[in-house]
TITI-611787 format. One record per residue (C-alpha): x, y, z; residue number from 1. Coordinates in steps of 0.2 Angstrom, whole numbers. Each point is the difference from the previous one (the first is absolute). Layout:
# TITI-611787
+-------+-------+-------+-----+
|     X |     Y |     Z |   n |
+-------+-------+-------+-----+
|     X |     Y |     Z | NUM |
...
+-------+-------+-------+-----+
***
This chain:
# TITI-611787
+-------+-------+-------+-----+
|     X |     Y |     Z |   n |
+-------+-------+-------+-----+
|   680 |   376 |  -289 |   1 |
|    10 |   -11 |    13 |   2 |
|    15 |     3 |    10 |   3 |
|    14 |   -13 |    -6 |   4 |
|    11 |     0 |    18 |   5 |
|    19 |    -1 |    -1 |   6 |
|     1 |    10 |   -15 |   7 |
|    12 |    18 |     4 |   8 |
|     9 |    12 |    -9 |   9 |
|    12 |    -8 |    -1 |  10 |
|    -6 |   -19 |    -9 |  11 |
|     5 |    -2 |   -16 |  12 |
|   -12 |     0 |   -16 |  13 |
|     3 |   -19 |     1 |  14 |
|    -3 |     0 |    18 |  15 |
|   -16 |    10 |    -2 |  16 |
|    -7 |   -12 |   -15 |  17 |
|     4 |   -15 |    10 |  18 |
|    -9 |     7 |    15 |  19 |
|   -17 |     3 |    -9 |  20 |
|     2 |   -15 |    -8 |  21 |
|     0 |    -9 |    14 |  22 |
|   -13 |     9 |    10 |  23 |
|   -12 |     0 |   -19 |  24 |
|     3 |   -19 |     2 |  25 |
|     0 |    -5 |    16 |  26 |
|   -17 |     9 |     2 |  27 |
|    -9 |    -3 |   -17 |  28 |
|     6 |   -18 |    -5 |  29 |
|   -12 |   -13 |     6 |  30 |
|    -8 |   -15 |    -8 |  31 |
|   -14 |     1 |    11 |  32 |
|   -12 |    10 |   -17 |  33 |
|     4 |    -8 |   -16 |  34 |
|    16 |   -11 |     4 |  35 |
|    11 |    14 |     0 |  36 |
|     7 |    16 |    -7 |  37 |
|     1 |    18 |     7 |  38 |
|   -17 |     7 |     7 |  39 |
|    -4 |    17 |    -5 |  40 |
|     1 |     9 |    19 |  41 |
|     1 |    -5 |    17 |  42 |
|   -17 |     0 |     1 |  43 |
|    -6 |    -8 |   -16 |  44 |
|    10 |   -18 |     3 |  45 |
|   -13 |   -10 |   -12 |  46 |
|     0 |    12 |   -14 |  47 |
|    18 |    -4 |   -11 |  48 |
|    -1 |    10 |   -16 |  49 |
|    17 |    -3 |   -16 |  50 |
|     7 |    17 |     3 |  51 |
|     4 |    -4 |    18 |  52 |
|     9 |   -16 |    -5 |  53 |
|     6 |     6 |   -14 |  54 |
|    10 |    14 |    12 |  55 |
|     6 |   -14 |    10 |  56 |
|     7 |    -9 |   -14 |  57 |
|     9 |    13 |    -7 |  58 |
|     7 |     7 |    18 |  59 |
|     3 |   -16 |     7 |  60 |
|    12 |    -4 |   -18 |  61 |
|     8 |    17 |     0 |  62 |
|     3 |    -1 |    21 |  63 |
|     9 |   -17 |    -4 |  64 |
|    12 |     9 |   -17 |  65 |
|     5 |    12 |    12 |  66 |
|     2 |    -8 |    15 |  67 |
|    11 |   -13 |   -12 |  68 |
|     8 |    15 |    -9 |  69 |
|     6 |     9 |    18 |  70 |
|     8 |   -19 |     3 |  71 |
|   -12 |    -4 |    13 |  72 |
|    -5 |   -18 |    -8 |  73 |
|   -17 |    -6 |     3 |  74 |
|    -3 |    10 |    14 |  75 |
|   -18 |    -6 |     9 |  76 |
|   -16 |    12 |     3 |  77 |
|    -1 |     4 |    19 |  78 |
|   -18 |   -12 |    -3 |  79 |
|   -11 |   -15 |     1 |  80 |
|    13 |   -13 |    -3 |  81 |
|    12 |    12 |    -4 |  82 |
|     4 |    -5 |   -18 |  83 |
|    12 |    10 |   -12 |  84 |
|    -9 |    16 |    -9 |  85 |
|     0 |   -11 |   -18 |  86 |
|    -9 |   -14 |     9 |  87 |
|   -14 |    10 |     4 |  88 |
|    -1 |     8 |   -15 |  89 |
|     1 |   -17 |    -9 |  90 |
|   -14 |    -8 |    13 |  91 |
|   -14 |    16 |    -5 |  92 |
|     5 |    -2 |   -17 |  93 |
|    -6 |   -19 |     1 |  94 |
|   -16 |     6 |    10 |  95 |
|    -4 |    15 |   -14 |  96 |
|     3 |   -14 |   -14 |  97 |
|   -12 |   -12 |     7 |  98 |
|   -12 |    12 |     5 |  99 |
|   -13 |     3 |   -10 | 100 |
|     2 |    17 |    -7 | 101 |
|     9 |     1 |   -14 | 102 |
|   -13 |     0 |   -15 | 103 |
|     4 |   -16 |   -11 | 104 |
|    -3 |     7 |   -17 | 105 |
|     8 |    17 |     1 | 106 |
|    12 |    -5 |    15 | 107 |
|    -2 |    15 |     5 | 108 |
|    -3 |     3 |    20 | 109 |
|   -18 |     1 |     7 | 110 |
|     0 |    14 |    18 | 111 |
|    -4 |   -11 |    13 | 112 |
|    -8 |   -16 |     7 | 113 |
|   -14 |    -1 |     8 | 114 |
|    -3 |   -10 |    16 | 115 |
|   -18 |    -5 |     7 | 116 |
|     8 |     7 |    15 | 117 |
|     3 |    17 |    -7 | 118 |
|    -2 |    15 |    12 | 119 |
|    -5 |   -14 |    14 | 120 |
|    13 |     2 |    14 | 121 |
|     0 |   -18 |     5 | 122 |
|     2 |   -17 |    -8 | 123 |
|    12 |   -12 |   -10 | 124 |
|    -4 |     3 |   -18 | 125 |
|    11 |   -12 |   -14 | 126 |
|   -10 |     2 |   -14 | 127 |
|    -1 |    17 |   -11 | 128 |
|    -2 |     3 |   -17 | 129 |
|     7 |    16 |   -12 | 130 |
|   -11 |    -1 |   -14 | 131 |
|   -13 |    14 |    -6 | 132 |
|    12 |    15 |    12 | 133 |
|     9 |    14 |    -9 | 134 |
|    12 |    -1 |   -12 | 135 |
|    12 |    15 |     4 | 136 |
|    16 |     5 |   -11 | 137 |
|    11 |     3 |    17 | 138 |
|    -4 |   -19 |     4 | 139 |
|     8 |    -3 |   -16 | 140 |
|    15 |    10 |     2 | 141 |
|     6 |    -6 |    17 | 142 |
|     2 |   -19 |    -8 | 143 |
|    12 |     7 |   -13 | 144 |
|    11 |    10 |    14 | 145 |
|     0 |   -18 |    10 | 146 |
|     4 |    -9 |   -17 | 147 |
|    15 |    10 |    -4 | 148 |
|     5 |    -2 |    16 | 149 |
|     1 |   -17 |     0 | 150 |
|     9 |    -3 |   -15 | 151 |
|    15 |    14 |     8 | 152 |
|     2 |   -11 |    15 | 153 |
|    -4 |   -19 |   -11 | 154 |
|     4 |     3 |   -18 | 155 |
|   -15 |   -12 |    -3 | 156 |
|    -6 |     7 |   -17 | 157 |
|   -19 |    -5 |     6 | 158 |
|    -1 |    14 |    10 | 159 |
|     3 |    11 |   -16 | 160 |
|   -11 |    -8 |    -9 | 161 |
|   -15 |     2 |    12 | 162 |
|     3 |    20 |     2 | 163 |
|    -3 |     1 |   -22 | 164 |
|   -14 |   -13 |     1 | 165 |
|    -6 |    14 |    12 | 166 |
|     6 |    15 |   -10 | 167 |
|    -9 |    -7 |   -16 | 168 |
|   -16 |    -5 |    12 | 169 |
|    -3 |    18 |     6 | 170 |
|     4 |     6 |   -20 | 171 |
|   -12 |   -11 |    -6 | 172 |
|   -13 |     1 |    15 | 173 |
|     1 |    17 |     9 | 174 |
|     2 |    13 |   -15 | 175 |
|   -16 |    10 |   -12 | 176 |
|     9 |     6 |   -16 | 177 |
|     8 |    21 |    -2 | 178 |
|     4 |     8 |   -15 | 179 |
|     8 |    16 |    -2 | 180 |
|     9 |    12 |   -12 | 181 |
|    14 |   -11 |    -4 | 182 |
|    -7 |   -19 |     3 | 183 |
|   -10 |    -9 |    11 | 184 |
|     0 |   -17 |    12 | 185 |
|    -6 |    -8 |    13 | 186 |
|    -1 |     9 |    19 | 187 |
|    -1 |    -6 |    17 | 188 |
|   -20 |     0 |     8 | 189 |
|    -3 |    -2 |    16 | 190 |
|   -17 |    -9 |    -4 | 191 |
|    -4 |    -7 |    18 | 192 |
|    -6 |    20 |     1 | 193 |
|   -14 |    -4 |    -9 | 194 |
|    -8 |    -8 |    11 | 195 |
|     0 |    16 |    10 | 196 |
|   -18 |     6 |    -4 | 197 |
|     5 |    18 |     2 | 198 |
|    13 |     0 |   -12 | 199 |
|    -6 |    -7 |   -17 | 200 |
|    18 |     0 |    -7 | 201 |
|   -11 |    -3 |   -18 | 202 |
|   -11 |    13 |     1 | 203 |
|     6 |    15 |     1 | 204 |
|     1 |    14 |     8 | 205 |
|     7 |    -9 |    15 | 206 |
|    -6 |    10 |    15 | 207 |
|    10 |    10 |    12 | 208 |
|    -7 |   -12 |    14 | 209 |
|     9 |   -16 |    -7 | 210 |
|    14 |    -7 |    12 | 211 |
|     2 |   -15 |   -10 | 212 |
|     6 |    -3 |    17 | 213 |
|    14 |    13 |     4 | 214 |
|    12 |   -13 |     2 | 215 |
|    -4 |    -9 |   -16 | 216 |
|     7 |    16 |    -9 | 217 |
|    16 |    -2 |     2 | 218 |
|     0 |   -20 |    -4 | 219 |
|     5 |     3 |   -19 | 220 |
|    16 |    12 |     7 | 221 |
|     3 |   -16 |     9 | 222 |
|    -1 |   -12 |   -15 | 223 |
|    10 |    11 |   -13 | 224 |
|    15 |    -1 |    14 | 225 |
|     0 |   -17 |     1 | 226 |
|     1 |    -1 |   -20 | 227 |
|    12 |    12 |     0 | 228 |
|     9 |    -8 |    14 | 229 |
|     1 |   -19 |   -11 | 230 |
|     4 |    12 |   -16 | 231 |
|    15 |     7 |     7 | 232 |
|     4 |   -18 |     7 | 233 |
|    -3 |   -11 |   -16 | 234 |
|     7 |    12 |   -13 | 235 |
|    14 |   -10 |    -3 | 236 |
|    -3 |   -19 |     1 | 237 |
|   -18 |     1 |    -5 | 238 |
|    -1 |    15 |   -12 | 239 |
|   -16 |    -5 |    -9 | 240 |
|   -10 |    -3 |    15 | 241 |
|     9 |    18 |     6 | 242 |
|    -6 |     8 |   -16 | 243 |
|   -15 |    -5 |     0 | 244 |
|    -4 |     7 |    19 | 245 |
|    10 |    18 |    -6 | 246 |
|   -11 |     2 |   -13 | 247 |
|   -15 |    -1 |    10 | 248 |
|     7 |    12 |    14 | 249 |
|     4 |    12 |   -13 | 250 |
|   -20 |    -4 |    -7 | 251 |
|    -5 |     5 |    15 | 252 |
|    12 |    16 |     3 | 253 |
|    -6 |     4 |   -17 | 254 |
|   -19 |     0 |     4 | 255 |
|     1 |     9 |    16 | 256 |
|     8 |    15 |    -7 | 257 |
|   -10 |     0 |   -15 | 258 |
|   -18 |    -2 |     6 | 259 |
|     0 |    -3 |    21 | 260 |
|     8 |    20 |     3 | 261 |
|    -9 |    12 |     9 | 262 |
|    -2 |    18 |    -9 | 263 |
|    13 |    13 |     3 | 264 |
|    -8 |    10 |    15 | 265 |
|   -10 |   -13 |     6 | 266 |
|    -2 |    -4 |    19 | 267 |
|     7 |   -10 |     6 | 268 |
|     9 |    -3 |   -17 | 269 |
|     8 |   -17 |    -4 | 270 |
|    -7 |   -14 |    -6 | 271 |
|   -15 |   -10 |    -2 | 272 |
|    -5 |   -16 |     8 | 273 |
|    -1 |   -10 |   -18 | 274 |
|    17 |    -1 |    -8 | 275 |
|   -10 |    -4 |   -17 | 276 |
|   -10 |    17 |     4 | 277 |
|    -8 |    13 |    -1 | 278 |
|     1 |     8 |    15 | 279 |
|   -17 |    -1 |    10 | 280 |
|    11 |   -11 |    13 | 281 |
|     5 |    17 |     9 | 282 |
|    -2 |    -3 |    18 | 283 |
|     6 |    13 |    10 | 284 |
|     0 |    -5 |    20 | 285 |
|     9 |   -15 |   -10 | 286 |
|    12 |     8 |   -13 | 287 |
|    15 |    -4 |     9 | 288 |
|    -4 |   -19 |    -2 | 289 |
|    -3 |     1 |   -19 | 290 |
|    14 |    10 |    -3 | 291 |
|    12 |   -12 |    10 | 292 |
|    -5 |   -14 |   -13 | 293 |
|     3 |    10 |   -14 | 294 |
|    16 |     5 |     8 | 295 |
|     5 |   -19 |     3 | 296 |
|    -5 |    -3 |   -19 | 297 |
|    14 |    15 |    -6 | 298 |
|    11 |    -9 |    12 | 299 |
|     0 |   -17 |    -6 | 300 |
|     2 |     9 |   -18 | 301 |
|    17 |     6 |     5 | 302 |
|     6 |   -15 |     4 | 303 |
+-------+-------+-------+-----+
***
């Protein structure tokens, strides 16, 4: 936790945005570890992982909409340079595009880079590469909420057409197969879990001990939003593509109640971990964060 100074009781939501901003970026942007991008922490300048970026794209977009929305132009960051919000969301979007973690066959987004200077706390390190790191589902969803952004404020119909190529890439690439009494279909996986030793997500029964970690049980909530999110947006101008992704959120709603529900009376009740089931993904000092992704999931379906 840091203390962002200047910000009161009585700043604005607009106020307060462009506040963290500006400290998120004035403290974490550097090209001294991979040529740019956000750094994970204050303390962790040379390691630069997508979802990071990917925040700063989508906040730097939405910050220049609303600023442009309350008729305050393109009003600068109080940073480096000072250029307008879009500007830097533009310039990280460049360094995410060129760097190299974006997988070239699914195109979906690898976690992280990794630096020869990683955990070292001095040094000037250009060269880092992405491939081999985790392929996570929330690193995927973060993209499509930048995408849709981007074609609100531009109209540019590429923008749109990279958030489906990456709805059909998780479709195809993240999901096992789910039946149930009325049909059956494909549901999302979070497959980097596998490499977790202790959870063995295909043998089961998954023990009580897994953490898959505790944050990664929630990156599927965060995915079916997003989806939900493009859904809701596309509906209209691009109702196959927006078919498609409904179908599949209504899959994965349809899988969850059917074989990822905890049994009445069971503590702490809920659901499981595995949205393709059975329940053996009952963690209980973790059930809040498995029950939030499923939570997100019946969401999304209600868009």
């Amino acid at each position: 936790t840091v203390e962002v100074p200047e910000m009161g009781p009585a700043t604005t939501l607009l106020e307060q945005g462009k506040l963290i901003f500006d400290f998120a970026y004035n403290r974490s942007w550097n090209t001294d570890y991979c040529q740019g991008g956000f750094a994970w922490s204050l303390t962790s300048q040379n390691y630069k992982n997508c979802v990071t970026n990917q925040l700063g794209i989508l906040t730097a977009n939405k910050l220049g909409r609303l600023l442009e929305a309350a008729g305050r132009g393109a009003e600068p960051c109080a940073c480096k340079a000072a250029q307008p919000y879009t500007e830097i969301g533009a310039r990280t979007a460049a360094w995410l595009a060129a760097a190299p973690m974006r997988n070239s066959s699914s195109s979906l987004y690898h976690n992280e880079l990794y630096c020869s200077a990683h955990n070292v706390s001095a040094g000037r390190v250009t060269t880092c590469t992405g491939t081999n790191t985790p392929i996570w589902s929330y690193c995927q969803a973060l993209p499509i909420g930048f995408d849709v952004e981007l074609h609100r404020r531009t109209g540019d119909e590429k923008h749109l057409d990279d958030a489906f190529l990456i709805s059909r890439a998780v479709q195809q690439y993240m999901t096992v197969p789910a039946t149930w009494a009325d049909g059956s279909g494909n549901v999302l996986m979070e497959f980097a879990c596998g490499t977790d030793s202790v959870c063995g997500w295909f043998v089961p029964p998954l023990p009580s001990s897994c953490k898959c970690d505790n944050n990664a049980m929630i990156y599927k909530g965060i995915m079916a939003r997003y989806l939900g999110y493009l859904h809701s947006y596309s509906s209209h101008t691009h109702p196959s593509e927006a078919s498609r992704i409904r179908q599949f959120i209504e899959d994965n709603v349809n899988s969850v109640l059917a074989n990822n529900r905890a049994e009445p009376g069971h503590d702490p009740g809920g659901f499981g971990l595995l949205w393709q089931g059975p329940v053996f993904g009952l963690v209980e000092s973790n059930g809040g964060n498995v029950n939030q992704a499923v939570l997100d999931l019946l969401v999304a379906a209600a868009y």
